[in-house]
N, C-alpha and C positions, 0 to 999 in steps of 0.2 A: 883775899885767899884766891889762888889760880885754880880754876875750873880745869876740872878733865876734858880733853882731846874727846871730840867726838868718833866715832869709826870712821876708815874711811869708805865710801859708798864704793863698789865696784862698778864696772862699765858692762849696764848690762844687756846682752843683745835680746832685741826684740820680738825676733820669730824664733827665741827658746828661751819660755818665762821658767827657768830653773837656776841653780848653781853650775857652774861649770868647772874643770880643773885646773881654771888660775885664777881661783879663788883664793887660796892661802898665798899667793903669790901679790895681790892684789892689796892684802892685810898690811899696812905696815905699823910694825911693831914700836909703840910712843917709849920713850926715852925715860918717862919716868917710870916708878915702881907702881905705878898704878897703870893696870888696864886700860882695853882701848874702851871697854863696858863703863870702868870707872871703879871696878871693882877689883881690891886687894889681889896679888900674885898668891893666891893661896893653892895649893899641892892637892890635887885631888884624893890624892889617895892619904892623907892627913887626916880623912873623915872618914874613908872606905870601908875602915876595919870597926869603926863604934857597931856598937849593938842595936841592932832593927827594935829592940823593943821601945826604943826612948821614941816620944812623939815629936815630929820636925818641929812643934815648937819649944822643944826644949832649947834647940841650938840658936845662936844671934843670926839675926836678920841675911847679915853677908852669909854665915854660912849656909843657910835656907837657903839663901839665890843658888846655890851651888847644888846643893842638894836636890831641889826641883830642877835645876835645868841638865842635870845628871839622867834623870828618871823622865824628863819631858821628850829627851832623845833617844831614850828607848822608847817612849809611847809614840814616838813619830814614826817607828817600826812596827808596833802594832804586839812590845812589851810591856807586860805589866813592870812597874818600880818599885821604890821600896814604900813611897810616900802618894804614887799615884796609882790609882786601880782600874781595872777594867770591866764595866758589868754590862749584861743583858739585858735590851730592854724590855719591859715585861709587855706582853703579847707581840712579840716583835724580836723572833731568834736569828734573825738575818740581820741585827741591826744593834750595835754594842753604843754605850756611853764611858767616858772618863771620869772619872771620882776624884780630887786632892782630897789630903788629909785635912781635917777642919781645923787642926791648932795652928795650921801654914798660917803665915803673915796674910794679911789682908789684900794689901797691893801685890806681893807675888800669887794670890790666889788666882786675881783676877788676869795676872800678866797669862799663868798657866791656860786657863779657862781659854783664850781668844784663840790658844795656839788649837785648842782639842779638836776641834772643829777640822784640822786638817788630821789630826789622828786618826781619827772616825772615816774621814775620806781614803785614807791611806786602806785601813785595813776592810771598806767594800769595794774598794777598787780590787784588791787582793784579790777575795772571796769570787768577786767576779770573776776575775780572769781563769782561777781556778775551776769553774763550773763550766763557762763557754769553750775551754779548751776543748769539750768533750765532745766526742765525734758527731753525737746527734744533732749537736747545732748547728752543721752546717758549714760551708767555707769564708761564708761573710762575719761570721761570731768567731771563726779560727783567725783569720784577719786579722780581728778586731782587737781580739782579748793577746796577740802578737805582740800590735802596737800598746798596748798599754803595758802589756810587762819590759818591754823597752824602754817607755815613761819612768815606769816604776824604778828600772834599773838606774836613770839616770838620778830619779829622787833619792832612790838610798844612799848613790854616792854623794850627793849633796849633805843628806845627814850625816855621813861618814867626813866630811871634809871639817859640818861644823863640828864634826865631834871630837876632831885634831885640835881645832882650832881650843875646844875647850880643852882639852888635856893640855894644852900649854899656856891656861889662864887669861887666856885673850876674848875670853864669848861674856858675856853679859846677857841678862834676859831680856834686854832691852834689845843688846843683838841679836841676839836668836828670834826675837820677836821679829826683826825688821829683815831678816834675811828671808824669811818661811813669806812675807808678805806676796811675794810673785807666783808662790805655788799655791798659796791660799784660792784664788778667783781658777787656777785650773782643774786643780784635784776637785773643786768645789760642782762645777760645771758637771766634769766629768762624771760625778756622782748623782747630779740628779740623770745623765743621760742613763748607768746603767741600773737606776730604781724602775726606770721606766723601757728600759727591755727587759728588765725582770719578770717587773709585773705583769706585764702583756707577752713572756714569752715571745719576743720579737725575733725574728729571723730575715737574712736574707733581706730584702730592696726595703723591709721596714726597719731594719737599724738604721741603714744607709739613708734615709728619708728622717730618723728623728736625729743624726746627725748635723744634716743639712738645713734642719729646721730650728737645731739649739746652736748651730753656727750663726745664724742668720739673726737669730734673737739677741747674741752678744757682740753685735755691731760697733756698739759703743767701747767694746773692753778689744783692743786689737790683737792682744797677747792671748787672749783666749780664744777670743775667732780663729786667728791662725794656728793655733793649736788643734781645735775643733774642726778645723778645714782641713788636717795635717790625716787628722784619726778619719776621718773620711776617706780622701784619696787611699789610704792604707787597706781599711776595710773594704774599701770597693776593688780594690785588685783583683780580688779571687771572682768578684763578680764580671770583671770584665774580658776577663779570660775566657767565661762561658760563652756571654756578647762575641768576643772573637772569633771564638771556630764558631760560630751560628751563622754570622753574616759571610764568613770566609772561607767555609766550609758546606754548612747548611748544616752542620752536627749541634743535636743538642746533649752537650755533657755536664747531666747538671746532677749529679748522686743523691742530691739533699733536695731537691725541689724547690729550689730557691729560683730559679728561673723565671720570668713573666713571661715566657711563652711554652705553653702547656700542647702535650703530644699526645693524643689517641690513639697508639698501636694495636688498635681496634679495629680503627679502619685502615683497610688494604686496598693499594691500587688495582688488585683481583677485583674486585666489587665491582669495578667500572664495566664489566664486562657482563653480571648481572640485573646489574641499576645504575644507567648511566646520569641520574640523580641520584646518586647515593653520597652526594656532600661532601665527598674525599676532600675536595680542595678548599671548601670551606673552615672546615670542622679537624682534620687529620691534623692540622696546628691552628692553633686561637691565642688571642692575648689572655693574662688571667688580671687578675685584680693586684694593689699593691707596686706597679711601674715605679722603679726609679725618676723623682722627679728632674733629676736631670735628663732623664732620656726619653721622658713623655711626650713629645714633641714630635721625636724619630721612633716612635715604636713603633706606626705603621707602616713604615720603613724597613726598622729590621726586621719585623713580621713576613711581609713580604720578599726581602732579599736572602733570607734563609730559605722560605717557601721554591723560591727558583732554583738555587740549589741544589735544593732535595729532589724536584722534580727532574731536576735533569740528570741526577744521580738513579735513581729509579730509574731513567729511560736508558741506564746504561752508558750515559754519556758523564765522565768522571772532571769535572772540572774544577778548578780553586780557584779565588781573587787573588790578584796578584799581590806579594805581603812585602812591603819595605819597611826599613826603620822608622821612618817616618808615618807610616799606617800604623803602626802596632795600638793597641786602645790600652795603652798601660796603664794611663792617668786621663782625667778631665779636669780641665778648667775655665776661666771664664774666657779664655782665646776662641770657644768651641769648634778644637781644630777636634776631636774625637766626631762631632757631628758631620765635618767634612768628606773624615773617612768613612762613614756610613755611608755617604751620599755617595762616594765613588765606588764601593761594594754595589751597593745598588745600581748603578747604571752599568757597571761590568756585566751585574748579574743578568739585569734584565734583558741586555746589550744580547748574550751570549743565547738567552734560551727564545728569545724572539726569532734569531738567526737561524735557530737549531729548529723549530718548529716548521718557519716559512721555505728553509733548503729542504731539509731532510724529510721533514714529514708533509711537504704540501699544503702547507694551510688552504689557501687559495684555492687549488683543486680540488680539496675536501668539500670545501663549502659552494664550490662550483657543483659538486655531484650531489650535497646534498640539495641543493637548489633545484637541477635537472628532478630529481627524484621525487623525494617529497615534496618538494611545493610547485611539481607538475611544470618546470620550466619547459620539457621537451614530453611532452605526453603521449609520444606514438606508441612508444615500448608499451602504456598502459594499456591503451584501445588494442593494440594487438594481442596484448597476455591476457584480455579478458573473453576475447574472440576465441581464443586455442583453448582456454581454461573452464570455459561456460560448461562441458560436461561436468567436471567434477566442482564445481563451484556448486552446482542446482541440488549436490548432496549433499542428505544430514548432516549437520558437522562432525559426527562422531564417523560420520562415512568419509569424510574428506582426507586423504591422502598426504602429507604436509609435505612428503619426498617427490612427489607428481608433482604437487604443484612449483616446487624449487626449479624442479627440470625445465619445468613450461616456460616459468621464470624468465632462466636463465636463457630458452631458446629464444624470448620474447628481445630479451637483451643483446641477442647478440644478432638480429637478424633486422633491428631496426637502428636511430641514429644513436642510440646510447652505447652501440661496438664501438665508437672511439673514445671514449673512456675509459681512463685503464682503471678506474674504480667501479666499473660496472659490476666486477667479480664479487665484488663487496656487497653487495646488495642481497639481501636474503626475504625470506616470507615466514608468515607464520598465519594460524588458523584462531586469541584473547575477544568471541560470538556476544553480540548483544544482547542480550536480552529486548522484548517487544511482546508488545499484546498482541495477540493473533486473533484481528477482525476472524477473519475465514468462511464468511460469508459468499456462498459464489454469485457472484456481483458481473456483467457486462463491463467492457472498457467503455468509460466516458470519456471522450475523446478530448471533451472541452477541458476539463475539471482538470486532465491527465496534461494539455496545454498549460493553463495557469500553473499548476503545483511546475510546469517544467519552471517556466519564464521565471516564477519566483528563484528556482535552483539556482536557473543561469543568472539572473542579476547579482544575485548573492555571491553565485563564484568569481562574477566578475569582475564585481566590486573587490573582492578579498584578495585575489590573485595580477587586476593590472592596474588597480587603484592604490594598494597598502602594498602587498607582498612583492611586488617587483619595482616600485621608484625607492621605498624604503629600500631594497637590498642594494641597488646603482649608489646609494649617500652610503652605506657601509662599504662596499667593496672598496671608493673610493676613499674614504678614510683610512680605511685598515693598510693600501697600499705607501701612503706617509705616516704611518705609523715608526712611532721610536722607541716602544718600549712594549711588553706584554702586558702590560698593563692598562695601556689604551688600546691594546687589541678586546681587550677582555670588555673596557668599557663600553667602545662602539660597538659592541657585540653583544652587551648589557642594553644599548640604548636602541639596539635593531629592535630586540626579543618584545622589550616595555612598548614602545611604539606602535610595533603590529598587533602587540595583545590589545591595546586599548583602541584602537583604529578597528579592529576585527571583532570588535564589540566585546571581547570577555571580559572587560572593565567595566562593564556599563550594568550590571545584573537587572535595571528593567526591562529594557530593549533585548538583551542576550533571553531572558525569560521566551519572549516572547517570540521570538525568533527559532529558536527551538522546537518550541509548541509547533510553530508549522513546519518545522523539518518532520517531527514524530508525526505530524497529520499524516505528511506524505509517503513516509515507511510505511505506517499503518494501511495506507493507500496502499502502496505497490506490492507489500506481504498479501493483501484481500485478492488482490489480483493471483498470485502464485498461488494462496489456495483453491482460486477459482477454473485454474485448469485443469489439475487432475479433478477438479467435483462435473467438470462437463465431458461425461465416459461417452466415448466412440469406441464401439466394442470393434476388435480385427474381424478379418471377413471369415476366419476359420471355427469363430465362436459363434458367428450368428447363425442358429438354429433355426428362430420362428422371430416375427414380431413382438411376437408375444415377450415371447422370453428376453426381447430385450427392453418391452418394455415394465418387466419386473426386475428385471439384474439394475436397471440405471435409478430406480428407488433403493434398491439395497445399497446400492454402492454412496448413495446420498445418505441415506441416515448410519451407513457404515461412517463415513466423514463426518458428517456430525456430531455425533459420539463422540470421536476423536479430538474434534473442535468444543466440545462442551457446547455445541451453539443449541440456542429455541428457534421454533419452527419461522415463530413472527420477525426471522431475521433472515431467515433466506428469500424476502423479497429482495429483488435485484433494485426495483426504483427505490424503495426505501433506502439501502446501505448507501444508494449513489447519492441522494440526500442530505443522509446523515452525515458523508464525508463532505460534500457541496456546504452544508450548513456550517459546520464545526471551523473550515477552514475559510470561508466566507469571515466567519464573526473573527477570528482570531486574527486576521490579515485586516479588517476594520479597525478592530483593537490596537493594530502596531501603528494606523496611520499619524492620530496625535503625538503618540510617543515619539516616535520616529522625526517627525514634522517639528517638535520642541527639540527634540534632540540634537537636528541638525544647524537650530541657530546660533546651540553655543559650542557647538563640534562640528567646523564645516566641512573636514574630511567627509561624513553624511551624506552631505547634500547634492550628491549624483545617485548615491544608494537607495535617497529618501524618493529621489524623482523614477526612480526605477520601478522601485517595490511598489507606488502609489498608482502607477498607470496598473499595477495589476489588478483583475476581477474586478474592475469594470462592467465586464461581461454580463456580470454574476448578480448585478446588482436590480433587482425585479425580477428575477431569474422566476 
């Protein structure tokens, strides 16, 4: 007996595991009266009209094949049939099952069964795409749920082809089984991807990441890697459109916050001008959590080439990366030519605001004046503004004048070497008083005591100032002058501040303790002393009446100040206070020599400091 003609297989391409539209064209029609299934030319609609109440096993086997694969190509649309159902699974309304009739033949039961499976896939893919369509999800789930109804569209026409193919007797369940076999491992795939951005609510760089990570998992099955690689690239368009005006721009447009770089329009580059720590540049943009793993690599990258950007948007200076067809960041792949483009955004960018800071704004002379200024490089201005200013300087602070002393200031500045800088004008004063104990004891100058507390000052300044603070600033200026990017300005500029902080002791909190303690000896000193002039009254020659009288007015006026002082009687001996300051600062200057002397063997920048501070109070020692 001659065996029926197997089907013939189609040619099927690779990077699209579906049917295509030369698929009935592909079909060639066998010669005999027998299908290419194997199964009888029998007329569909020969059956159409019987009555739904007879159970499919009333009818013979062939016509069951007909019958279920009638109703299998509606369930592959996500139809109930006449022989197959559709039900809910119980605690689980997001998630349906297929039913056959139980009188079905056995072998077509099972044939049905293997198909359902893509049913079931069919109609949460649907459901999917229906739900992410919706605005709140975002542009990566608008994407996403795109690309799938584009899938879907190509799958129905698939079932639409076989469904020609059956209306003109040529489908078998056997065919229909082996045609469905290429969409089986994708609809399959794809299903478990959207249970699990259901479940987690996934949006934005987390779809795009469990994409890339159930692409990566189906290594082995090519037709669905590439598929899963396909729905990636798709999904992530919308996201890298954001990516694009950010690095190309400095814009972040991101409606849905799906973005990995997060904006504080909280802070304002006004603040700068309050709290020039106030973190703007830190903080005003940050990365968040969730990075695209393809772009983990370069996010501190695009972090930063948005940041420049913006900054130089802000300072009024409107500038864009230049955009070719070739830069566009439409797609990613394994070429990592999107990476390239980052990389040349980034050097435009930083290229551009390094220029714009070092021309325009003077870097260099900035930090030439704050150099002159604050860290005393050209110190005349100071000795003379304090020479003009000692009147109102010696006032209460609530007496002190803040617009006097600007004046003084500024006459200080322009009368000494700091008139040839044109950022002299910049410089201002103000009145932020320390607080101190007030010995107020009126105490004699000891001359010695006044010696040491100096020499300790001066070694300490001079240590700070042509040991740390002026060869560390020659190794910056000279870096920042080869500087290629703002970024190594920022760092050498990072590595001055660290440097001098730990070299100037405030890295060190035992030594910095201690070191302290006798600066405050020595306030406490020189405050004793300024109380001790006005407590030693030299009456004008207009007031003196009698001896007498003055020598009663110079006790009033002493326990008038004392009062004032809160001081006890047992403290205005004058050898005493000179003592107790002699003592206090003796032991605490003993106290730093160990420290100091370990400290310098494993910190040798010290060991001039160490030799400095050690020769002091000397003197003092048997005193």
């Amino acid at each position: 007996m001659e065996s029926a003609p197997c089907p013939t297989t189609p040619r099927w391409n690779v990077d699209r595991p579906f049917l295509t539209g030369r698929f009935h064209q592909e079909i060639r029609p066998s010669s005999n009266t027998q299908t290419a299934g194997g199964v009888k030319g029998i007329a569909s609609d020969s059956f159409s009209n019987r009555g739904s109440q007879n159970s499919v096993g009333y009818y013979h086997n062939s016509v069951q094949e007909l019958l279920v694969i009638e109703d299998l190509l509606s369930a592959m649309v996500g139809i109930e049939g006449r022989y197959i159902s559709i039900k809910r699974v119980c605690g689980k309304d997001s998630q349906v099952a297929f039913q056959v009739d139980a009188s079905m033949d056995l072998a077509l039961q099972e044939m049905a069964k293997r198909i359902f499976p893509l049913c079931e896939n069919f109609l949460a893919i649907s459901q999917f795409v229906e739900l992410r369509s919706q605005f709140k999800n975002g542009l990566v789930n608008h994407a996403f749920a795109a690309a799938l109804r584009a899938l879907l569209l190509d799958y129905q026409a698939m079932v639409a082809q076989l469904e020609h193919q059956f209306r003109l007797g040529r489908l078998s369940i056997q065919g229909l089984w082996f045609f469905c076999q290429p969409m089986m491992g994708s609809m399959h795939a794809l299903s478990i991807v959207i249970e699990k951005a259901s479940a987690n609510d996934l949006s934005g760089s987390a779809v795009l990441n469990l994409l890339q990570s159930q692409a990566k998992a189906m290594a082995g099955d090519n037709a669905v890697r590439s598929l899963l690689e396909k729905m990636t690239q798709c999904a992530s368009a919308a996201y890298l459109r954001i990516l694009e005006r950010w690095v190309y721009e400095g814009v972040i447009d991101d409606p849905y916050g799906e973005f990995f770089i997060a904006e504080n329009k909280l802070l304002q580059k006004e603040s700068l001008t309050q709290d020039y720590d106030a973190k703007f540049w830190q903080q005003r943009y940050s990365l968040k959590d969730g990075i695209p793993s393809f772009l983990t690599s370069a996010a501190g990258t695009i972090l930063t080439t948005g940041k420049y950007l913006n900054v130089m948007r802000e300072c009024g200076h409107n500038v864009q990366v230049p955009i070719s067809e070739n830069s566009k960041l439409t797609s990613f792949g394994s070429n990592h030519h999107y990476l390239e483009c980052i990389k040349a955004a980034y050097d435009f960018a930083s290229g551009e605001l390094l220029n714009l800071i070092k021309e325009k704004y003077d870097l260099m002379g900035k930090l030439r004046s704050l150099k002159r200024y604050l860290l005393l490089d050209q110190g005349d201005f100071l000795v003379h503004f304090m020479d003009i200013a000692r009147d109102e300087l010696v006032k209460r602070p609530d007496d002190i004048s803040v617009e006097k002393l600007q004046s003084l200031l500024d006459l200080a500045l322009r009368t000494t070497a700091a008139a040839a800088d044109p950022c002299h004008e910049e410089l201002t004063c103000c009145v932020g008083v320390r607080a101190f104990n007030k010995l107020g004891t009126a105490i004699s100058r000891s001359s010695v005591l006044c010696r040491s507390m100096l020499k300790f000052i001066n070694s300490l300044l001079h240590y700070l100032t042509f040991e740390v603070l002026e060869p560390n600033w020659h190794v910056m200026h000279n870096r920042l002058l080869t500087a290629k990017s703002i970024d190594e300005v920022i760092q050498h500029h990072d590595f001055f501040l660290k440097k001098c902080l730990k070299e100037c002791l405030l890295l060190l909190p035992q030594l910095l303790k201690k070191v302290e303690k006798l600066k405050s000896i020595c306030l406490q000193y020189a405050a004793a002393i300024q109380w001790l002039v006005p407590s030693l009254y030299i009456p004008k020659p207009e007031t003196i009446e009698s001896s007498s009288r003055q020598e009663k007015s110079k006790p009033r006026r002493s326990r008038h100040r004392l009062e004032e002082l809160n001081l006890s009687p047992e403290n205005m001996s004058v050898s005493d206070s000179v003592m107790k300051f002699e003592k206090e600062f003796n032991t605490e200057l003993q106290s730093l020599r160990p420290i100091l002397s370990s400290s310098s063997q494993a910190e040798p920048y010290l060991t001039h400091l160490a030799q400095c501070i050690l020769g002091i109070g000397n003197d003092y020692i048997g005193y």
